[in-house]
Every structure is written in structure tokens, then in C-alpha cells.
C-alpha positions, 0 to 999 in steps of 0.5 A: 210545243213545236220545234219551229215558233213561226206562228201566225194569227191572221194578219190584220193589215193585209199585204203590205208589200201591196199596197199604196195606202197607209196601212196599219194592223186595223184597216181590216175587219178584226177578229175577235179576241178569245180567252182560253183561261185553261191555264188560269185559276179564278184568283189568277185572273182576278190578280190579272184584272187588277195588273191590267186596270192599274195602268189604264187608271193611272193613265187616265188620271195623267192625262187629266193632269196633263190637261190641268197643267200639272205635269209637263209630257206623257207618252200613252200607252192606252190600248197596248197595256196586254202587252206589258201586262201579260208579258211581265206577269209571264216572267220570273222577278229575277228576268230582266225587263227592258221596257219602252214609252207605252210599257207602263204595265211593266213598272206597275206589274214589277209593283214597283211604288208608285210615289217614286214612280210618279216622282220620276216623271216630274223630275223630282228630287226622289224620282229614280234619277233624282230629277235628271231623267223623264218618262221611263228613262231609268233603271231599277236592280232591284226590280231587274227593269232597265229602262230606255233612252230616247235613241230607239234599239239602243237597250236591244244589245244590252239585253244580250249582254244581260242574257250573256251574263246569265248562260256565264253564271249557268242561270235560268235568268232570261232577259225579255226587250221590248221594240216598236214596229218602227225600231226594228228598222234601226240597225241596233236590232239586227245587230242585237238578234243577230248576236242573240242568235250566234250566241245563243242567248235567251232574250224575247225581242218583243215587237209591239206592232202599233201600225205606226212609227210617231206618223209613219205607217208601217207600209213605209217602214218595211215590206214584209208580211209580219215582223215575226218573219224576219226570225227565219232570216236569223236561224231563230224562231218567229211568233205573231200574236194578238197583243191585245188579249192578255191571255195571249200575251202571257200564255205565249211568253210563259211557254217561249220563257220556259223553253228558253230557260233550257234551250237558251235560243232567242226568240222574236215575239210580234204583238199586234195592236193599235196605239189609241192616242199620239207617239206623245200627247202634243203629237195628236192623232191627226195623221190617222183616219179616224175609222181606223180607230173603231175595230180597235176600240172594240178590241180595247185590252180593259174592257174585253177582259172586263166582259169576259171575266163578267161572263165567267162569274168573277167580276160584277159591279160591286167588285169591280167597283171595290178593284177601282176605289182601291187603284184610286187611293194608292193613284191619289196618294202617290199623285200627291207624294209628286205634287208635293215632292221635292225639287232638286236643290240648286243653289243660285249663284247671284251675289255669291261668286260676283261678290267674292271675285269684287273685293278680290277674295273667297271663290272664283265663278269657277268655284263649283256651288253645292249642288253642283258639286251633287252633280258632278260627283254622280257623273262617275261611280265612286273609284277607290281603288288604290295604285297596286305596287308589284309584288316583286323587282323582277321585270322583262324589256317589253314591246308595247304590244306585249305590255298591255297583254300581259296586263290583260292576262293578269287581269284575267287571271285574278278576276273570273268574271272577266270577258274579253269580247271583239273581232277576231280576238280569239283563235287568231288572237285580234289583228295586233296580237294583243290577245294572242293565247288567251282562248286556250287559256281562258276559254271561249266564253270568256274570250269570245269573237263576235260578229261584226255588229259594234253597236250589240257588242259596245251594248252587251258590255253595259249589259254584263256590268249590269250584272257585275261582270267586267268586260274588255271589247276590242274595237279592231281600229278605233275609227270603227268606234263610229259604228258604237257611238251611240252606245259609248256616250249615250249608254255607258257614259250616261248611266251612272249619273242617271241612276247610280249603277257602275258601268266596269266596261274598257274600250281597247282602242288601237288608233293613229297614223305613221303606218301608212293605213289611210283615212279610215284606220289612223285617225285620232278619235280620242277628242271626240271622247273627251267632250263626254262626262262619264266616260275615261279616256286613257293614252298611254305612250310607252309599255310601263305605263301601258301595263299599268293603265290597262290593269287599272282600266279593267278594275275602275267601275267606270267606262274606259277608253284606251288607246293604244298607238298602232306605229308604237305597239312594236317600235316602243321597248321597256323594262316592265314588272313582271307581276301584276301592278296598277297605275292610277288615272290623272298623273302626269309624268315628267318625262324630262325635266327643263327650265325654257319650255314646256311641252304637254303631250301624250302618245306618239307625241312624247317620242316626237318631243322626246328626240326633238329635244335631243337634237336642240339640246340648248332649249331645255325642253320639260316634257310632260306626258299626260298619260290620261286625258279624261281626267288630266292631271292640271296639277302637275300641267300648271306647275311645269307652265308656270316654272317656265313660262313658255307652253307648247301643247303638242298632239297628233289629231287635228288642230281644230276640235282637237284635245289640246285646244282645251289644255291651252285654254286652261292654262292660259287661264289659270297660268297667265300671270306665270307666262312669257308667251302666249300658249301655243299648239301644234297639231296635225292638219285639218284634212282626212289621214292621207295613205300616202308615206309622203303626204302622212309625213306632211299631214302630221303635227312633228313635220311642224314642231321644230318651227313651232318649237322656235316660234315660241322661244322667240316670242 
């Protein structure tokens, strides 16, 4: 094999840099597709025929059904089945596969069982994702297939990290991710070849090349001559090759998987083809000229390898015919194990709760039903972990910022498979020093700079859980948690409810404002988590329950933000253990006790309220630090609202969206018949962070809570 891959078929659609028209790989003359069978044995092209037939009949019987009413979306990959085909049967069942709508071929060559297969797509109860996902939006561990979400380029990163977890393991394992033409202008893939390339991961980005984005052609998509070329760009290899013949396809990935299971360099592989009917059904055709379908049609993956295998004496009417009666059957069978699969139960409401709440007794219309209680169990993985006590009373005054690094040192120390991922949080030990130390403890591969691509990295931390390796990733301020957004309430938030795989990745979030940083590096972001089910959203305030949240975050086996407040890292000392311990999620802390009014709050917050309640020492103030937002402890916010009647919910981010818009409306409905007041909130104002000292200090909810404080006993 040659040092460089950057190897191209004769481009099919012309310059496209030049042109003025639509363009797509067919408007030119095609060439022909020839099979080199050299590295195939007659039974291993029999076996190939079969691989390729099976998705094409079962499409086939689909859109029949689509026609008929019986099943309610399908997106066709007629034409583009080599790809997924030739490429799966290239892999080890252990390599990952993350395919995309028109890959079909993956999920039938990985032989996984059609009744669930079908089930899934009509959203039946014992589909993959139990009824909650369409299409191939899931994933199977056992088949080592992830499939995708709707965002395109979001399963790009994962595929890193999957392929990160393997050169950690020492493994042949290699992960192969497919892309549209049209993904590739996402910037999920640049981020993710970029990363593959820096970190030398063995992932195959496999680019089908259909000429179109849904309607878009590719002339207004990108410029370059092929897709393959933008690998040099990378430091990496580049191949374009003829998505439609199988041979090709599986010749090709065999010899790039081989390599890199040594090597361990990613690769890009252009397949080009053609897709033959719409993005989706109900999209139609009607954007392309109709003559672009001819070369094509004469190139169809099915029928080419049907001939040649004819004119090599392996195929003949009556074996083809015996191939399709069998496809049929297993086709058959598994389309009335849909039809007559089970929905999802849902028990109505009507009558129930309306009933109960009339004669002033059994469950509120809050109470949750049966199946809803079904859902909401899966949002999260099961965390059984039990608060873990230190071992001993020793304990150390500890800064805050030094709190959470010895719980992250800890934590290392007793799991091996920990990774801490981020900017700059190597040698120079992450801009805070929070991981300061740690590479020459630890190592590079467990403590690993990245480049500055959030997105890949948030989506390498799903992948390494996919694997069963933790991770931390430090986001540098949270603000920048915008450029993974996608990532975090789409991907990891998401994926146990989906198909029950736990997701053990800590966000590290150093956030807030006091410090001066402007409207880019200070703002409290953690509201636009608390909306997200699945996620966990952790706020410490002080460095003994820093420690222990930290420690706690990194074993639960769901997705964890936490942040940790910027102006408190150095200004905030305690007495901390020194062994290792844990603190559980969904406790509040009585930070002090009082009888006229109560205070719910959390980070910077409980030191405003705390000094407040110095220097007014006739209210009597109860402060309450909820230390985790997502879930928070109602239990002890309800106790404290109704023993004194009066609620100020206090936090730094904004008032309008912000957090305690949702504590006070829960208390006021739970606690309403307990209360003298109204409850009432004091935030921040609804303006950007502003950088200078003067108009922070405005900007900030304490420059009003010692009025709000006043307002309220008077009310």
C-alpha cells in the first residue's frame, strides 16, 4: 500500500469550482464499474449478493407500505447500498459503526434481527428505543452500531472518542463514521478530523458523496475538486472512490482498517454515488433534472453485481430466485411482528386525577400515571452509588480551587480508566490550576490538551462512556459551553432515555461574574441546563462540599455539569477531609438556621446572604444552599418555606429565564397555604455582564438584596 491515500477515481462531476449550474457526480458520462474479485472467493461473493439484496428488498417492501398508509416516514437509500454494505462486511464485529439515514446495509450486514429493526421504525414498544426514537436514531452495544441524531456531524466526534478508548485499551478496535456530502460543511467535522488527526485515532470518515445536501447541490456546498482532498489539509490521508461497486468499497475500507489498526491515522474515504429517490419520501425528486438519473440507474449497485456475478457463473435464475424467497420470508415475517407489535402503554388520565382532586382526595393531576412514571425512570441511568464517609477525621483549610482538585486527584487515583480532557489542562495545569500536577502523575493520555474544537471533544466524552471509560472535560469558562451545546442536551443528555446506555461524562464549568471578565467569560449559564432532562447540574458554593460533589459527579453514570464560581476559587477557604469521601446529589444544606425568612440559594449567593444576614441580625434569616439544581432537594425548600412563612429566592444569573423562577413557582404551589408573602426573587439584571467594576457591581442581584430583603418582611 502506498505511503499517501490521496487516490482518485476520475471525478464524475466535473470542476465544481467552475461552474454556474447545479452540479452532481452524474452529469457526466459515467464510467463503467468493474469488479476485481481477487480477493474474493465464490462463496464470499454469494455471501456479498445476499448482504446487498437484503436492503434493497426490504426497501422495496417499505415504500410499498408507505404507499399503503402502514408505516408513517422513510428515508431511501436505494442506490447507495455498496456503501454500507461493502463497508460493514469490511469491519471486525467488534469496530464501531456510526451510521446515517440511507446505511440500512449497516443494520442488516451487522445481522441484526429484523422484527426489532422494523418494530423501531414504527415506534413500537419493543423497537430499540422502546417507541421514543424513529428511523435509525439508536444504538445497539451488542452490535457495536451508534446510530444518529437529526443534527448532522454530531456522532462525528463520538467516533473519536470511541477510537480514543481503544488506543487507551491498547485494542485493535477501530471506529468507521459515516457523513453526507452536505455534513461535511458542518463544523462537527472539522472538529472531529482535526481531533482524529492530532490524536492519532483510528476513525474512517466515510463521506457518501450523493451530489446533494436534502436540495442542494454540492456546487453550493463546497468548492473543492473532491472531498477527499480536504485530508492533506488535515496531515492525514484522502481516498475517493466508487461508492457503487461493493467490491470497491470493501477492497478499499479492508486495506484502510488493516493499516490503521497498526498505524492508528484516521482516514477520509469519498464514496461517490447518487441518491435515486428524495432526502425522504415526501421531499420527492423534483429539484433534479430527470436526466441525471439515467448514467445512474445504469450504475445501480444491485443489478451491476447481479450481472457480474451471472457472468462469472455464481448466479443464475433459479439461485437468485431461492436468495429473494428467503429475503421474503425473514422480510414477511418481521413486517408482521411491526404490524402487530406492541404500543407503548400509556395510561390516560380522564376521569382519574379530575375525580380524585372533586371529592378532595387520592392524587393530584401532578401525580404521575404508570407509564409516565416508565418514562421518567429512563431519563437517567439507575445511580445507586451511596455517599462514601472519609476514612479518617483528618482534614486541611482548603481554598476552593484546591477542593475540587484534590477530589479530581482522588478520583483518578482510584479509577484507571479516568480521563481528564480540555484546554490547556496539561502541562500548564488548565487556566484556574485546577489540574495543575496532574500530567506528571497521571500521564498524557489520561490528562490530554485538546485542540479548541468543544463540540469533538463534549462528543468524545459520549464516546469513551460508550466504552466504559469516564471522563472530566473542562470547559475553559462556561460561556464556551455554547460552542457544545448540541452535544450536551442533544447527545448526552439524550441517550440513556433513548436506548439505556449510561453516559459517566462531568462537564467542569468555572463560571460568574465579581471578577471583572466582561460579558463573554462571567455569565451564569446553568439555567439554560436545568431545562434539559437527562443532564445533572451541580453548584457548589464552598470547598467541603466542592470536594464531595466533584468526587460524586465523576462516579454517577449520568451527565454532570458543574460549576464552580470563578471570584470563589481563592477568596472561599474550609476545613476539608483529607481522604476521599462523596456527597450525594439532591441535598440541601441549612446554611443557617432562622424563623422570619427564608432564603433559597446556591453559589455566590450564600456568601451575599450569608454577610447580609450579619449585618441585619433582627430578621432572622434561614438560609438554604441547594448545592445541586438538577435535581434539587424540595423537601428540605418546602420545610424551611412553610416554618417561616416569608421565601426570597436569590441567584446571581438573570431574572427573567433564570433558575429561581422555577423554585418560587413550585413553592408557591406546594407551600401556599404555609405563606404570609408572596415569594419573591432577586436576580441580576436583564442585561449582558458588563466589564466595568462599577456597572458589575449594578448589574449584580446583591446590589438589590438588602431592599428585596426589606420588601419582603414588610409585605
Amino acid at each position: 500500500m502506498p505511503d499517501t491515500l490521496i487516490e482518485h477515481a476520475p471525478r464524475h462531476a466535473g470542476d465544481a469550482a467552475d461552474s454556474s449550474t447545479p452540479v452532481s457526480p452524474a452529469t457526466d458520462e459515467l464510467p463503467p464499474i468493474v469488479f476485481d474479485r481477487s480477493h474474493h472467493s465464490d462463496s464470499s461473493l454469494i455471501d456479498t449478493y445476499r448482504a446487498l439484496l437484503m436492503p434493497r428488498m426490504i426497501e422495496e417492501k417499505m415504500l410499498l407500505l408507505l404507499r399503503q398508509g402502514q408505516v408513517s416516514k422513510w428515508f431511501s437509500g436505494i442506490g447507495q447500498e455498496a456503501i454500507a454494505v461493502g463497508s460493514t462486511l469490511a469491519l471486525r464485529p467488534s469496530d464501531y459503526i456510526f451510521p446515517l439515514h440511507r446505511n440500512l446495509g449497516v443494520f442488516t450486514a451487522r445481522r441484526m434481527p429484523l422484527e426489532t429493526l422494523f418494530c423501531q421504525w414504527q415506534g413500537k414498544s419493543n423497537g430499540y428505543s422502546k417507541g421514543r426514537e424513529r428511523s435509525f436514531h439508536f444504538g445497539s452495544p451488542e452490535h457495536h452500531v451508534v446510530g444518529m441524531i437529526s443534527h448532522l456531524g454530531a456522532m462525528l466526534g463520538v467516533a473519536d472518542g470511541v477510537a480514543l478508548a481503544s488506543n487507551l485499551d491498547r485494542q485493535e478496535r477501530i471506529a468507521l463514521v459515516y457523513s453526507g456530502d452536505g455534513g461535511t460543511s458542518q463544523g462537527d467535522f472539522h472538529e472531529a478530523v482535526n481531533t482524529a488527526a492530532v490524536w492519532s485515532l483510528p476513525v474512517i470518515f466515510l463521506i457518501e458523496n450523493n451530489g446533494y445536501g436534502l436540495s442542494t447541490p454540492s456546487c453550493d456546498q463546497f468548492r473543492c475538486a473532491q472531498l477527499a482532498d480536504r485530508a492533506i489539509g488535515y496531515g492525514i490521508d484522502g481516498i475517493t472512490i466508487d461508492g457503487n461497486n461493493v467490491l470497491e468499497v470493501h477492497d478499499t475500507i479492508t486495506r484502510v482498517a488493516e493499516r490503521m489498526r497498526v498505524d492508528r491515522r484516521p482516514v477520509i474515504v469519498e464514496a461517490m454515488t447518487f441518491r435515486m429517490r428524495g432526502h425522504e419520501e415526501a421531499s420527492g425528486v423534483a429539484y433534479i433534472d430527470p436526466e441525471v438519473f439515467t448514467p445512474w440507474r445504469l450504475k445501480d449497485p444491485v443489478t451491476t453485481f447481479e450481472r457480474f456475478l451471472r457472468q462469472e457463473g455464481l448466479l443464475n435464475d433459479g439461485i437468485i430466485a431461492f436468495i429473494r424467497e428467503q429475503h421474503s420470508k425473514a422480510i414477511a415475517a418481521a413486517v408482521d411482528a411491526m404490524l402487530a407489535g406492541p404500543e407503548p402503554v400509556v395510561v390516560p388520565r380522564d376521569g382519574g386525577a379530575s375525580a380524585a382532586m372533586a371529592t378532595g382526595g387520592g392524587a393530584s393531576a401532578d401525580t404521575p400515571t404508570d407509564s409516565e412514571l416508565r418514562e421518567l425512570a429512563d431519563v437517567y441511568a439507575p445511580a445507586d452509588r451511596q455517599p462514601v464517609s472519609p476514612a479518617s477525621d483528618a482534614a486541611s483549610e482548603k481554598r476552593l480551587v484546591d477542593a475540587i482538585g484534590d477530589g479530581l486527584r482522588q478520583a483518578m487515583r482510584n479509577d484507571p480508566r479516568l480521563v481528564i480532557m480540555g484546554q490547556d489542562v496539561a502541562h500548564y495545569g488548565g487556566v484556574f490550576k485546577v489540574t495543575e500536577g496532574f500530567l506528571a502523575e497521571f500521564g498524557p493520555e489520561r490528562v490530554r490538551n485538546t485542540p479548541l474544537c468543544e463540540s469533538a471533544i463534549v462528543g468524545a466524552g459520549l464516546g469513551l462512556a460508550l466504552c466504559d471509560r469516564p471522563s472530566v472535560i473542562e470547559m475553559q469558562f462556561s460561556d464556551f459551553v455554547t460552542n457544545a451545546f448540541n452535544q450536551t442536551v442533544n447527545n448526552l443528555a439524550k441517550t440513556h432515555y433513548r436506548w439505556g446506555l449510561p453516559v459517566n461524562v462531568t462537564l467542569r464549568m468555572p463560571t460568574g461574574a465579581g471578577v471583572g471578565a466582561g460579558p463573554y467569560h462571567s455569565q451564569s449559564t446553568e439555567a439554560w441546563f436545568t431545562h434539559v432532562p437527562g443532564l445533572k447540574v451541580v453548584y457548589p458554593s464552598n470547598p467541603y462540599d466542592a470536594k464531595g460533589l466533584i468526587a460524586m459527579s465523576v462516579v454517577d453514570p449520568n451527565p454532570v455539569l458543574f460549576y464552580e464560581h470563578k471570584l470563589l476559587y481563592r477568596s472561599v477557604r474550609g476545613m476539608v477531609p483529607d481522604d476521599y469521601y462523596t456527597l450525594p446529589f439532591g441535598q440541601a444544606r441549612i446554611v443557617r438556621p432562622g424563623t422570619r425568612m427564608s432564603v433559597i440559594t446556591y453559589g455566590l449567593g450564600v456568601h451575599w446572604a450569608t454577610a447580609l444576614a450579619a449585618s441585619m441580625p433582627d430578621v432572622d434569616m434561614e438560609i438554604v444552599d441547594l448545592r445541586t439544581l438538577l435535581p434539587w432537594d424540595r423537601a428540605t425548600v418546602f420545610d424551611s418555606a412553610r416554618r417561616t412563612g416569608r421565601v426570597l429566592v436569590l441567584h446571581e444569573d438573570t431574572h427573567t429565564g433564570g433558575f429561581g423562577g422555577e423554585i418560587a413557582a413550585t413553592i408557591g404551589e406546594a407551600c401556599f397555604g404555609s405563606l404570609d408573602a408572596p415569594v419573591m426573587r432577586v436576580a441580576s439584571l436583564d442585561t449582558p455582564v458588563p466589564f466595568n467594576r462599577g456597572l458589575e457591581e449594578q448589574f449584580l442581584a446583591k446590589w438589590r438584596l438588602a431592599g428585596r430583603v426589606r420588601e419582603l418582611l414588610a409585605y
